[in-house]
C-alpha positions in Angstrom: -184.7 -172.0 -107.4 -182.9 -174.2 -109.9 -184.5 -177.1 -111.8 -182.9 -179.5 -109.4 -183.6 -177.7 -105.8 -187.4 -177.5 -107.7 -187.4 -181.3 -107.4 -185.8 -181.5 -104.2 -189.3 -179.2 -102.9 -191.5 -181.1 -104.4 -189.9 -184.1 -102.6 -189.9 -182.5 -99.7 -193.5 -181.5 -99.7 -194.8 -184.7 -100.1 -193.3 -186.2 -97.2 -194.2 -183.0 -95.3 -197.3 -183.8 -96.1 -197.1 -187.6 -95.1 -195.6 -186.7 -91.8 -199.0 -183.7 -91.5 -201.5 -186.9 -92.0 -200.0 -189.5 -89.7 -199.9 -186.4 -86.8 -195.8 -187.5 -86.1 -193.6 -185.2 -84.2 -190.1 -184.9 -85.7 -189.2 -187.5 -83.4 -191.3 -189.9 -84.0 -191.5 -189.8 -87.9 -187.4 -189.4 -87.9 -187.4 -192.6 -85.6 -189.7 -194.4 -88.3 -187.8 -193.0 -91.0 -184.5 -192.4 -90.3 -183.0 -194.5 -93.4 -184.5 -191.5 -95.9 -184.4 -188.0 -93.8 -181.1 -189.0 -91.3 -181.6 -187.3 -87.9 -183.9 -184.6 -87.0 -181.9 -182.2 -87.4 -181.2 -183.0 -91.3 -185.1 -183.6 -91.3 -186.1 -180.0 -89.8 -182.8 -177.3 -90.6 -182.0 -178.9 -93.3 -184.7 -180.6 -95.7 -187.3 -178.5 -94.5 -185.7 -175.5 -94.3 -184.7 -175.8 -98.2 -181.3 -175.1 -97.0 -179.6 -174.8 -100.1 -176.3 -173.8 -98.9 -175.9 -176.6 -96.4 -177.2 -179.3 -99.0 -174.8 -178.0 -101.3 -173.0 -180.4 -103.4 -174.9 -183.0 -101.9 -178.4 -182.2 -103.6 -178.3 -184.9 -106.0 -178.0 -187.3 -103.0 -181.3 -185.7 -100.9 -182.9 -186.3 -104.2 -182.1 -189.8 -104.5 -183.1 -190.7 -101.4 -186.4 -188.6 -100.7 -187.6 -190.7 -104.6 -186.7 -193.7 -102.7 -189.3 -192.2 -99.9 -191.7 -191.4 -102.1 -191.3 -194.5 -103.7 -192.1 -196.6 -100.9 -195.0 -194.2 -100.0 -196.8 -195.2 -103.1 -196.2 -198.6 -102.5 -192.7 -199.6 -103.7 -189.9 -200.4 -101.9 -186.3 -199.5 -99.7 -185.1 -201.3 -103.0 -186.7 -199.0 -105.1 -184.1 -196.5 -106.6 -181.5 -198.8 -107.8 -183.6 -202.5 -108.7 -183.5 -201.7 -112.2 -180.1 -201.8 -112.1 -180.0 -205.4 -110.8 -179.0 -208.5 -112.5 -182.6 -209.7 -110.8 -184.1 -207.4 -112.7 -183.0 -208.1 -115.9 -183.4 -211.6 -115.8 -187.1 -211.5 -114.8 -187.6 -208.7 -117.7 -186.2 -210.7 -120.2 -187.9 -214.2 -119.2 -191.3 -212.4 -119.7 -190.2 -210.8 -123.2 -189.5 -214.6 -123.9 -192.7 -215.6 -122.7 -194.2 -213.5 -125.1 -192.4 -215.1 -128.4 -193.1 -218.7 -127.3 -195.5 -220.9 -130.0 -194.9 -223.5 -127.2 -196.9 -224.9 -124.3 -193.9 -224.2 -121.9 -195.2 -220.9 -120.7 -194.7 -220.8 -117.0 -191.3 -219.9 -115.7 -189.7 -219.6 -112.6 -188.4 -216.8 -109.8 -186.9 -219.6 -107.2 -185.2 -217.7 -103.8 -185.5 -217.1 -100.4 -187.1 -214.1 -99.0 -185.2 -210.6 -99.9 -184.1 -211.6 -103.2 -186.5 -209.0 -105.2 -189.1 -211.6 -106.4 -191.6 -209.2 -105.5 -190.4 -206.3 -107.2 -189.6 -208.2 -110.1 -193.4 -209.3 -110.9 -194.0 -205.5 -110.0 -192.0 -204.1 -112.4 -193.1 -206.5 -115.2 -196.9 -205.2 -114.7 -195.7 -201.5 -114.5 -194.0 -202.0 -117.4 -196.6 -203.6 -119.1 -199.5 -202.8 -118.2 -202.6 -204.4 -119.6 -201.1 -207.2 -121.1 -199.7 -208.7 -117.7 -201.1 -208.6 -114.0 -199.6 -209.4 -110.5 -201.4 -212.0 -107.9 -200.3 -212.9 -104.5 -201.1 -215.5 -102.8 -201.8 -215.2 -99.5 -202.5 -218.2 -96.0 -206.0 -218.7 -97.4 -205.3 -219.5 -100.8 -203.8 -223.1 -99.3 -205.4 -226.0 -101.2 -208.5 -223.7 -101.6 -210.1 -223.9 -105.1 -212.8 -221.1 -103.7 -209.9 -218.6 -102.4 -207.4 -219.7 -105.3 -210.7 -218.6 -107.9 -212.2 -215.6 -106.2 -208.8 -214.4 -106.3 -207.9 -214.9 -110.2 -211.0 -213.0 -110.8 -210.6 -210.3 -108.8 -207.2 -209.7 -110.9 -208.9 -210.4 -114.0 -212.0 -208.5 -113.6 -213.7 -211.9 -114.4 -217.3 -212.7 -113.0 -217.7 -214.7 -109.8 -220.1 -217.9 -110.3 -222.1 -220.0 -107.8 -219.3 -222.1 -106.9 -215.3 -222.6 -107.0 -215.2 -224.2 -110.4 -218.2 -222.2 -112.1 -215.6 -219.1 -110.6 -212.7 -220.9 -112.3 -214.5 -221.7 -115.2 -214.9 -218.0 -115.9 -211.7 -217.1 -115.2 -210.3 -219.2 -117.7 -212.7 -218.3 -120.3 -211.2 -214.8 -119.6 -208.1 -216.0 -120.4 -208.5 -217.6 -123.6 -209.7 -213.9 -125.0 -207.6 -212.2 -122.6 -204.6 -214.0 -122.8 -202.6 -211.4 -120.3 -199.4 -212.9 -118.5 -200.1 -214.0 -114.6 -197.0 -212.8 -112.0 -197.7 -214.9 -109.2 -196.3 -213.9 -106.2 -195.9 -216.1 -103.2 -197.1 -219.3 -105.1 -196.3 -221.4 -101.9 -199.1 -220.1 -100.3 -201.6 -221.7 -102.6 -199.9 -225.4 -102.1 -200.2 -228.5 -104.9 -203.8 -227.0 -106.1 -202.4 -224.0 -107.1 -200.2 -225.5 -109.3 -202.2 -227.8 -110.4 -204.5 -225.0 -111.7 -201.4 -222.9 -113.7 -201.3 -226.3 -115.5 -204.9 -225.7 -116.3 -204.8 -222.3 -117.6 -202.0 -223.2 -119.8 -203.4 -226.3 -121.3 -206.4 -224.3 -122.1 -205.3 -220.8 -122.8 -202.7 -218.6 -124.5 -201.5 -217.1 -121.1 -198.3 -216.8 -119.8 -197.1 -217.4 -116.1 -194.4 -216.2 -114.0 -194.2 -217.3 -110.5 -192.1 -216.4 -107.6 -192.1 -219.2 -104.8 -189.8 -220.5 -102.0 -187.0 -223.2 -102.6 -188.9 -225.3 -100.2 -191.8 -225.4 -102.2 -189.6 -226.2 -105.0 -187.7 -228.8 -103.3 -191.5 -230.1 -102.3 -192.4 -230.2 -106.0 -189.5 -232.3 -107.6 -188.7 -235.0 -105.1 -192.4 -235.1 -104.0 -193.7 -238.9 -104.7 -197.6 -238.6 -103.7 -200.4 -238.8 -106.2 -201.0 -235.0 -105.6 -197.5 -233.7 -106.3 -197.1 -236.2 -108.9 -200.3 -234.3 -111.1 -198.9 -230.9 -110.5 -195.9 -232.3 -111.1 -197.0 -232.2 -115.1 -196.5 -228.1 -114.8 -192.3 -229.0 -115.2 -193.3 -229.9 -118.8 -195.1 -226.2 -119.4 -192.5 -224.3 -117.8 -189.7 -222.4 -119.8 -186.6 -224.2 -119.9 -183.6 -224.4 -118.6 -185.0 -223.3 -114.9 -183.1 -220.7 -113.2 -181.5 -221.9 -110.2 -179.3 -218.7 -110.0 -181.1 -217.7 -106.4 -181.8 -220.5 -104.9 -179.5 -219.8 -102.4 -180.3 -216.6 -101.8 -178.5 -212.8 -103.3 -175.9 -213.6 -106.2 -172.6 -211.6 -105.6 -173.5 -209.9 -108.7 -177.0 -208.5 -107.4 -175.0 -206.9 -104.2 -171.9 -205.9 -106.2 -174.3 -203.9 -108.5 -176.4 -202.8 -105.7 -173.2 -201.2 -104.2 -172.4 -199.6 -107.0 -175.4 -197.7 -107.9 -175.7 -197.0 -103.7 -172.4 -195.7 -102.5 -169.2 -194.3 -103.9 -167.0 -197.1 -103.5 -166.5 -198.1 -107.1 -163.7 -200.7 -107.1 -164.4 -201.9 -103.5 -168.0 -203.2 -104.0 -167.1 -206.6 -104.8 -164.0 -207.6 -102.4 -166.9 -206.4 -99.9 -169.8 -207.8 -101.5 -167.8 -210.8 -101.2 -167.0 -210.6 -97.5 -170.9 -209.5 -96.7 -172.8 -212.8 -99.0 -172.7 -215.0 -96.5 -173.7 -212.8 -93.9 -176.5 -211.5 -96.3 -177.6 -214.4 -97.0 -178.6 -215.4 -93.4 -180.2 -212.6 -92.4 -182.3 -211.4 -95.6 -180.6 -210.7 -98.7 -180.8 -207.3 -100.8 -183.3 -206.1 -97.7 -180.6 -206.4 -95.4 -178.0 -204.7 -97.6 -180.6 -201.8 -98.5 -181.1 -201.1 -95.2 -177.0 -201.5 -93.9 -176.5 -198.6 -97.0 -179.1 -197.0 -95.5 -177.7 -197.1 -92.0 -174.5 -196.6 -92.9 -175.0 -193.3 -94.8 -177.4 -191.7 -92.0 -174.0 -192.0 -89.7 -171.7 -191.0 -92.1 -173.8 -187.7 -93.1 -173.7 -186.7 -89.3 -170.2 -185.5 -90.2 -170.7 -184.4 -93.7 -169.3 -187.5 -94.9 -170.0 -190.9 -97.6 -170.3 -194.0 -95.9 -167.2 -196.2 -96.6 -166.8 -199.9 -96.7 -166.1 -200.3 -92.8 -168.7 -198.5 -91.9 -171.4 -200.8 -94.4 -169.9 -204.0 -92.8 -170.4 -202.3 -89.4 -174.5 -201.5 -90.2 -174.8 -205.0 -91.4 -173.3 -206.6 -88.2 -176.0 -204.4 -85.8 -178.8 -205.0 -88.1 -177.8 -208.7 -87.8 -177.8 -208.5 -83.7 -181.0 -206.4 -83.7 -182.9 -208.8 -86.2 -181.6 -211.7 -83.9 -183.2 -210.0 -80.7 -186.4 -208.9 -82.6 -187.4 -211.4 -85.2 -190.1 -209.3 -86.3 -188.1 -206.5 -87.4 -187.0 -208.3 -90.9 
């Protein structure tokens, strides 16, 4: 074999072995993931077969798209193989590389969008790319106004000790910090309301660490016109955080994220942005990069069942039916 059909096996063999442990038929593990391995057919006589001929010229393709796979096996995402490539991407990257030169206390800044925009895999990618001088936390229901679920879960990131009560866990935490000072990704800081916020205050004020945090326009909305004694105290994190504040995303995908995502996803070169264009709206409304990742997705696995690269029609057309089916099975996002 060649050094790229090599790689293509290797793929291959790990989802063969994927599809071994969850005991799938070829149906069933095509119908759960069809936007990787196409139709069953592709899955079994073609990928599995190592049917070189037949994959021919379009081996670089299988290889790009089984990563993607294996990607989100290990815990990445349908976004995966291109977010590097992403204005997103950049931006976040380069805010924590700030971060890190600041002599200032304005060391919390800001990933403000909707759901779909990548905040996610932007805090990912800053840990994996630094690793041991920055961590990822997310937030979760039960973190809401709780000082107990907000600490337990700042040591359990930090490897700090656990004390006899919420602050005594705190306290620790922060302690941590000041000889640790590692930068805090935040993911989903909605989750953890006013208190949460109030405590990234704290751990500036009294430590060297940094913080990024990914959270909701609505929460953000929430925090600047709020006019209660509550909001008003965490209120005082606006003076630690980087300046100016990105609003870029607010709104949800930029054309520049799904122009870029085009590009390094299809072959359409000088039609990504007259599309792009035509699709932001749309995109917007019904989950941003997810729902574009997916559409390409789509898209391709009906092209390939006549040996063929999705065009622009055929995108627009996969956005449309994931937009119905989403609508009919709000779940499915």
């Amino acid at each position: 074999m060649t050094e790229a059909q090599e790689q293509l096996d290797r793929l291959v063999k790990r989802i063969e072995t994927h599809q071994k442990d969850m005991n799938l038929s070829d149906a069933q593990f095509v119908a759960r993931f069809q936007r990787f391995i196409g139709t069953s057919k592709t899955w079994r006589n073609r990928l599995c077969a190592r049917d070189w001929k037949e994959l021919g010229a379009r081996l670089d393709k299988w290889t790009a798209k089984l990563s993607a796979f294996v990607a989100e096996l290990d815990g990445g995402s349908v976004l995966a193989e291109f977010f590097d490539k992403l204005p997103i991407t950049a931006y976040a990257q380069d805010t924590y590389e700030i971060l890190q030169g600041t002599k200032s206390d304005r060391r919390c800044a800001w990933l403000i969008g909707p759901t779909g925009i990548g905040k996610t895999e932007c805090l990912r990618r800053i840990v994996q790319k630094n690793p041991g001088s920055a961590i990822f936390i997310s937030a979760n229901e039960t973190w809401k106004d709780s000082r107990m679920q907000i600490a337990l879960g700042l040591a359990k990131a930090l490897g700090s000790a656990v004390g006899y009560s919420a602050a005594a866990t705190f306290a620790n935490a922060v302690e941590h910090l000041k000889f640790n000072p590692v930068t805090i990704c935040f993911d989903e800081m909605h989750e953890g309301g006013v208190l949460l916020m109030k405590l990234i205050k704290s751990i500036i004020n009294e430590t060297r660490a940094k913080v990024i945090v990914g959270v909701y326009p609505t929460t953000w909305n929430r925090l600047i016109n709020g006019n209660t004694d509550a909001t008003a105290e965490a209120q005082q994190l606006l003076g630690r955080s980087y300046k100016p504040i990105e609003m870029r995303w607010t709104m949800g995908i930029t054309i520049e994220d799904a122009v870029a995502y085009l590009h390094c996803a299809t072959i359409l070169n000088g039609r990504c942005k007259p599309l792009a264009e035509k699709l932001l709206p749309v995109l917007r409304q019904g989950g941003n990069l997810r729902l574009l990742a997916d559409a390409v997705e789509l898209a391709r696995m009906n092209a390939e069942e006549n040996g063929e690269d999705p065009d622009a029609d055929m995108i627009e057309q996969a956005v449309a039916a994931l937009v119905v089916q989403r609508k009919r099975d709000p779940s499915n996002k």
